[in-house]
C-alpha positions, 0 to 999 in steps of 0.5 A, spaced: 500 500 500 502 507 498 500 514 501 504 518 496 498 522 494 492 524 497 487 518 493 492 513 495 491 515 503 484 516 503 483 508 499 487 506 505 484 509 510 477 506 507 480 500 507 482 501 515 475 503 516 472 498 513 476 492 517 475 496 523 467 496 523 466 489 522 470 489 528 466 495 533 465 490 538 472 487 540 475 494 539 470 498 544 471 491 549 473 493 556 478 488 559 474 491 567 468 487 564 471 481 562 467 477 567 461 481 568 460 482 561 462 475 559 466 477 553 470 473 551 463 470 548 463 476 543 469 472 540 468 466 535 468 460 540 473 456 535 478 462 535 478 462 543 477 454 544 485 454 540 489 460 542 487 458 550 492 452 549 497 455 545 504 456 548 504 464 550 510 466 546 505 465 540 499 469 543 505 475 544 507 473 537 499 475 535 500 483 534 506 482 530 501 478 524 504 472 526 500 466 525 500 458 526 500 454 520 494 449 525 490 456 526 483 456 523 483 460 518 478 465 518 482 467 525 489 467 520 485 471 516 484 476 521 490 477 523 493 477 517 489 483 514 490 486 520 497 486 519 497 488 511 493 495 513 498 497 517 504 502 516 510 499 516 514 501 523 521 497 522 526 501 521 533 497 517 538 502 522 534 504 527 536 512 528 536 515 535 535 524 537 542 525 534 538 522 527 532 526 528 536 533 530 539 531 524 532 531 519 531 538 522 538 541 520 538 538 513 530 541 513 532 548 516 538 549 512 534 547 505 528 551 506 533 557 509 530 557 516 535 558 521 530 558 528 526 551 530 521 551 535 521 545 539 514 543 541 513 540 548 520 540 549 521 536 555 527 537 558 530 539 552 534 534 549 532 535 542 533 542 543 540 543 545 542 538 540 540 542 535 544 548 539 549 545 541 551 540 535 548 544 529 548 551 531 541 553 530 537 557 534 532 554 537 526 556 543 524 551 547 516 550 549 514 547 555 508 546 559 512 546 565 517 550 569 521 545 572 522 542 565 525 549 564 529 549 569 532 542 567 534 544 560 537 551 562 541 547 567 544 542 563 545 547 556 550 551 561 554 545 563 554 543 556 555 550 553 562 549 559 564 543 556 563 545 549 567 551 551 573 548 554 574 543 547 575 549 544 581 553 542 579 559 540 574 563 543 566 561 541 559 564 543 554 558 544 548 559 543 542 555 548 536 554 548 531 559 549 525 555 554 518 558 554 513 556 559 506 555 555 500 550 557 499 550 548 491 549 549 490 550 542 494 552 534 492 560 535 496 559 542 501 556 539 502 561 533 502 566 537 507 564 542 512 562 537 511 568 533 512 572 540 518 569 541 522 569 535 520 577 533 527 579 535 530 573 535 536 574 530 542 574 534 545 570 540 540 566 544 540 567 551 537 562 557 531 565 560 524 562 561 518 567 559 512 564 561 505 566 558 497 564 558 493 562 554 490 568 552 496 571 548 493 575 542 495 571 535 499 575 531 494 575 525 499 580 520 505 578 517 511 580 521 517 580 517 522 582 522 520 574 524 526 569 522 523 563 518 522 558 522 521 550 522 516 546 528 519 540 531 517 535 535 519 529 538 513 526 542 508 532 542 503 529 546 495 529 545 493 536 541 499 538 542 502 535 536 495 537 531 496 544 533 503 543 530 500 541 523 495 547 524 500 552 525 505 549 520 499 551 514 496 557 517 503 561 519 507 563 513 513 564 517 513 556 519 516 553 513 516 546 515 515 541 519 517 535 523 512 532 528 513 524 532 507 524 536 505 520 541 499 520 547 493 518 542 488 516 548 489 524 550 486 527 543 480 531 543 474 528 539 468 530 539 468 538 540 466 543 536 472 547 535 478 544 532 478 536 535 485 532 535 482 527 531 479 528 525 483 533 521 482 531 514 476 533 510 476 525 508 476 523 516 470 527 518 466 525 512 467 518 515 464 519 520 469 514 523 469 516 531 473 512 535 473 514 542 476 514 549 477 506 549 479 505 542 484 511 542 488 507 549 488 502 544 493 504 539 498 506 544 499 498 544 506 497 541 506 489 538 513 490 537 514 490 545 509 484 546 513 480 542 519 481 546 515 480 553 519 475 557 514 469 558 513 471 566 513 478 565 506 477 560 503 471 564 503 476 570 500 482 566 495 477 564 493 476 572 493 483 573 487 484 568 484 478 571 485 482 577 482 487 575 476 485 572 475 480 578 475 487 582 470 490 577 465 483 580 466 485 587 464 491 586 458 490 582 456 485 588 458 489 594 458 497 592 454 497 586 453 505 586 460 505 586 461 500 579 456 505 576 460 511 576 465 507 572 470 509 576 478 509 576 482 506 581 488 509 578 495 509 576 498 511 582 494 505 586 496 500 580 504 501 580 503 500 588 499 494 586 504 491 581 510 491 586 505 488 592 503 482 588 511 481 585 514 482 591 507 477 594 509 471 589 516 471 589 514 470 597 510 464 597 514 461 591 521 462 595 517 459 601 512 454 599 507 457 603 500 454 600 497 455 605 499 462 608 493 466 606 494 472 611 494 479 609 493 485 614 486 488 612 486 495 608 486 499 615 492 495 618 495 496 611 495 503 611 497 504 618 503 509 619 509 506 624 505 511 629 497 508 628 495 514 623 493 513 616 496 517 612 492 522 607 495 518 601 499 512 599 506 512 598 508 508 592 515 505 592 521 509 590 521 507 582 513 504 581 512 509 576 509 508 570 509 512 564 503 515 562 503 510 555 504 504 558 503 499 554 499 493 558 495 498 561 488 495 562 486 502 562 485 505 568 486 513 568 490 517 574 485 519 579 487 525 584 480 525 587 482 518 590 480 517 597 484 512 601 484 509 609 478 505 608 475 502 614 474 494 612 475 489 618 475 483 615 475 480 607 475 472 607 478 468 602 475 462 604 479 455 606 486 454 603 485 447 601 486 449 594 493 448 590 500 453 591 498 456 584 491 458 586 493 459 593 498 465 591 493 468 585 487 468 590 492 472 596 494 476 589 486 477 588 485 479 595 491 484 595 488 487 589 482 488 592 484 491 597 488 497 595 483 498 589 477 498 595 481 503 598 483 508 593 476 509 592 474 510 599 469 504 600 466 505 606 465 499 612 464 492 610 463 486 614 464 480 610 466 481 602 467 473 600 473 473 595 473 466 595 466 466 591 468 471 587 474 468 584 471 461 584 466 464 579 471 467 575 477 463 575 476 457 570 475 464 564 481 467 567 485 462 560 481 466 555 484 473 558 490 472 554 487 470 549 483 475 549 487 481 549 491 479 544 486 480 539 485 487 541 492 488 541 492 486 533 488 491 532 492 497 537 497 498 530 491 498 525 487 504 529 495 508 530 495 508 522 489 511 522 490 516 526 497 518 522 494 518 516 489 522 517 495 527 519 498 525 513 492 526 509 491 533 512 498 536 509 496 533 503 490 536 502 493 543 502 495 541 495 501 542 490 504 547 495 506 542 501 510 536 500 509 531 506 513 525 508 510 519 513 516 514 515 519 510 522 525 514 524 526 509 531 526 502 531 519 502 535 522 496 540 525 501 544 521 508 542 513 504 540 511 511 537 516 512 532 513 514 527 515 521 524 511 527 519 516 531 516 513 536 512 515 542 508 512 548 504 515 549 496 517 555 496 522 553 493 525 546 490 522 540 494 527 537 500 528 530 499 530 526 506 536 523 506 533 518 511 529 514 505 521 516 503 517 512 507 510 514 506 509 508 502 508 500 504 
């Protein structure tokens, strides 16, 4: 498939739509409802009945379109249709920030710009090395302060050390960093063409802060420097608003854009949505949603390098999570309507409590040592006082993409210190598996119940609630690799809606789609460059990917 013009992207992303809405159901499925909502029923009985006795390796080998010769075909198919629709994202020589600071340079030097604009610049990498190494000047905007102050620190030590590898005397430039919350393209345009107006000379560190309700700068200022858009995992809206400025700002002369954090796109508004763009994507009427945007954030590249222990356990996490789901719809069921989110926080914390939990019982062949403090002892203080919030352990911090995620959303407005006495799992007569994952269950429950601020409960049987899920917990597995198939295939929509945007500008923008990272390590690796011709056409060194 090819997306070198824009008939060709809209005939591909036909085709995606297509593919995706016979598959509506699996797509919008949420693993918090496995069990209430029996959802593995949803999935042909032939399709689950065999992936349930396949090794795991084969079920992380799925996302990738990798298929087994004893498969029924009609699975094969699926899968195998899923992968041909998706941009291809393996890169020959994987490139690094040095590769992208690279593409820009090139890009500013053809087009004759000599200030680039780094969009969500984060603690400046990017940033300074395109000051340091290409001598660019370069503004840095960022919606956070301490981020500012990482990225003047470290261009200081960097511009000393620069000086003292030089003989003779030179003047460094560093980035200058802007402090912005960017809530829209006008904001954008209009800090970036504030900052670069008298921005012709040397480049001093400073940190301007700004609101949202700077003016946009709605005349052609000539005093302003021609400029290029960078980007290097601008995140959500951030990275739309890019495109949109590149087409209505006639300074901005190109473009280079890896996006990332697609769950955080806007959809459904008024005014300017993060998704769709295109003409072709809005005609579509194709509407994703919050559920299916978390899904294109799945990377097939790193479920395929999972280790065999590392999966099985994320598996038991989402059993977890959609057994606690049955605890709430039986014991606090004004609590699961509201559909609530036990939080990021509470899940790094629960991870390491249900690690540190099995290797315990492994070590020590505890079968039946199922004691647990309940939730008050559990977050009592040295000194008998609960404290206001959990304390998760030094490095149970998880990104905000992670790729195994099971959908839980950070919750600030989480309330811990619950008051349950007593939660009874039941005699231990089972064996040392079902031991360990029904004291993992019990833990899991716990701090879920708490961060959601559950009040007394006298009796909560785990016991039962497990029982009536554990012989469905196989198709788990199964399951969410299904819809992981599917997370690349809902990315290559969202790109090429971008893609087609710049190109139904017309003949003045040329734009390029091509993996710049190799995606095991960096799984939003996809890069848009991008470019207006004014004069002759860029032709990236780093090979034109905007076909497969």
């Amino acid at each position: 498939r090819s997306c070198e013009t824009a008939e060709q992207t809209r005939e591909w992303m036909e085709a995606i739509a297509s593919f995706l809405g016979r598959h509506r159901p699996l797509l919008e499925a949420h693993v918090v409802n496995f069990f209430k909502d029996r959802l593995w029923e949803m999935v042909d009985a032939d399709w689950m009945e065999c992936l349930r006795r396949e090794p795991v390796e084969s079920l992380l080998m799925l996302p990738s379109g990798c298929v087994q010769d004893h498969w029924p075909s009609s699975l094969q198919e699926f899968i195998l249709t899923a992968r041909s629709l998706v941009l291809p994202r393996e890169q020959k020589s994987p490139q690094s920030i040095e590769a992208l600071s690279g593409i820009v340079d090139a890009i500013a030097r053809s087009r004759g710009a000599k200030t680039v604009v780094d969009v969500g610049s984060g603690q400046g990498y990017l940033a300074q090395a395109l000051s340091f190494e290409y001598q660019l000047a370069v503004i840095a905007i960022d919606a956070s302060s301490h981020h500012a102050s990482v990225t003047n620190t470290r261009a200081e030590r960097i511009k000393k050390h620069y000086a003292a590898k030089c003989v003779e005397k030179q003047q460094f430039k560093v980035p200058r960093t802007v402090t912005c919350h960017v809530l829209s393209s006008d904001t954008l345009a209009a800090v970036t063409l504030d900052a670069c107006q008298d921005d012709h000379g040397e480049h001093i560190t400073e940190t301007n802060n700004c609101n949202q309700s700077i003016p946009q700068i709605e005349q052609p200022n000539h005093s302003i420097p021609q400029l290029v858009l960078a980007g290097l995992h601008a995140c959500g809206d951030l990275s739309v608003n890019m495109l949109r400025v590149f087409v209505s700002c006639e300074q901005v002369q190109a473009l280079v854009s890896v996006g990332c954090c697609y769950n955080l796109l806007s959809e459904d508004t008024d005014t300017c949505p993060g998704f769709p763009i295109s003409k072709a994507a809005k005609s579509s009427k194709l509407v994703l949603g919050k559920s299916i945007r978390d899904l294109a954030c799945q990377s097939a590249e790193r479920w395929r390098n999972l280790t065999k222990e590392m999966a099985l356990q994320n598996f038991d996490i989402h059993a977890f999570r959609a057994a606690f789901q049955m605890v709430l719809e039986k014991y606090f069921p004004e609590v699961s309507r509201l559909s609530p989110s036990i939080g990021r926080q509470g899940k790094a914390l629960r991870r390491q409590r249900l690690r540190k939990v099995m290797e315990s019982h492994l070590a020590m062949g505890k079968a039946d040592d199922l004691s647990y403090p309940n939730c008050k002892e559990q977050n009592m203080n040295t000194d008998g006082s609960l404290p206001t919030e959990p304390t998760a352990p030094k490095g149970a911090v998880e990104c905000c993409s992670n790729e195994l995620c099971t959908g839980d959303t950070y919750s600030t407005s989480a309330v811990v210190g619950s008051s349950i006495s007593r939660v009874n799992v039941g005699p231990s007569d089972t064996n040392l598996d079902e031991c360990c994952k029904l004291t993992l269950f019990k833990d899991f429950t716990i701090s879920g119940l708490g961060r959601l601020g559950c009040g007394f409960v006298e009796d909560v049987n785990l016991l039962e609630i497990w029982k009536d899920v554990q012989h469905f917990t196989e198709f788990i597995g199964p399951f969410w690799c299904l819809r992981a198939a599917l997370g690349p295939l809902v990315e290559t929509y969202i790109l090429l809606d971008r893609l087609l945007f710049l190109q139904e500008q017309g003949s003045a923008v040329e734009a390029s789609l091509f993996p710049l990272f190799d995606p095991a390590m960096s799984p939003r690796n996809m890069a848009l460059v991008a470019w207006k011709l004014t004069g002759d056409p860029l032709e990236p060194s780093h090979g034109n990917a905007s076909h497969a």
